[in-house]
N, C-alpha and C positions, 0 to 999 in steps of 0.2 A: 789599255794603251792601243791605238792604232795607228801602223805605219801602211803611207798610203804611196809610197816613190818606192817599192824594190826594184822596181826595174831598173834604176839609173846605178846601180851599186855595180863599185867598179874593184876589180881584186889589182893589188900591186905585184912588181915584182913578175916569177913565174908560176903562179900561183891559177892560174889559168889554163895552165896545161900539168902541172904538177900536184893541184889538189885533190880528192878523191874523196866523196863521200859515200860511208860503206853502212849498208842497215842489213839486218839477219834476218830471215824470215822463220828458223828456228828449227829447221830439218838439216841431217846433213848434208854439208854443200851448199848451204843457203844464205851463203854471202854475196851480196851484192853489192857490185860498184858503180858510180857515175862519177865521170869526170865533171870539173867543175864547169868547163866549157858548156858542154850538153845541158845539165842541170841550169846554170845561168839565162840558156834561150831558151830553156821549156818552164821552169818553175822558179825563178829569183826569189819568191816568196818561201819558198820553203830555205832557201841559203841565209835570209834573211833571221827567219825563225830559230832555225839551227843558230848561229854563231848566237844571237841573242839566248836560247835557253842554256848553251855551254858555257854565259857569263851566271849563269842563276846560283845561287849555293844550292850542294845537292843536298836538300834536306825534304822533311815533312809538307812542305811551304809551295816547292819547286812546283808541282803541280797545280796548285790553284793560284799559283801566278803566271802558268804559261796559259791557263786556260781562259782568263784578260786579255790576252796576246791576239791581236786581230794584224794580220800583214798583208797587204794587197800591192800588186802591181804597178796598180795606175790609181788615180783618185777616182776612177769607175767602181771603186771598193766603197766607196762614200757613202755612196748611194742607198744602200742599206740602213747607214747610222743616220739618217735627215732626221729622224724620230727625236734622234738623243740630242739634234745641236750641237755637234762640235765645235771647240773654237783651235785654231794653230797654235800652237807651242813655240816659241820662241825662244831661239837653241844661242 
């Protein structure tokens, strides 16, 4: 699956200054946080991928279905897939 709009993705509510996404780096003290704001104007693709892999069931599976998982920006992500011919989806 490839999503080629994260940039237009919009959070409701206060969820722009209240969400927080936190990843460990595995030593201690190695949490780290990014506000949703920051995150949003540096990387929407990764907010994108996130809420999509936290709908996945966590099973055996979860893995080689995030690894299908292609999310880009802008349709400049496209570019890449001309090979395979994509056609839109119609939601």
């Amino acid at each position: 699956m490839v999503v080629i709009n994260a940039g237009q993705i919009r959070l409701t509510g206060n969820k722009v200054e209240q969400k927080m996404y936190r990843h460990h780096s595995g030593y201690p003290g190695g949490l780290k946080e990014i506000p949703a704001r920051r995150l949003k104007e540096q990387r929407p693709d990764v907010m994108v991928r996130e809420a999509i892999l936290g709908m996945l069931p966590k099973n055996k599976l979860r893995a080689h279905r995030a690894k299908k998982l292609r999310v880009y920006r802008d349709a400049k992500g496209l570019e890449r897939h001309v090979a395979q011919k994509p056609q839109p989806l119609a939601l």
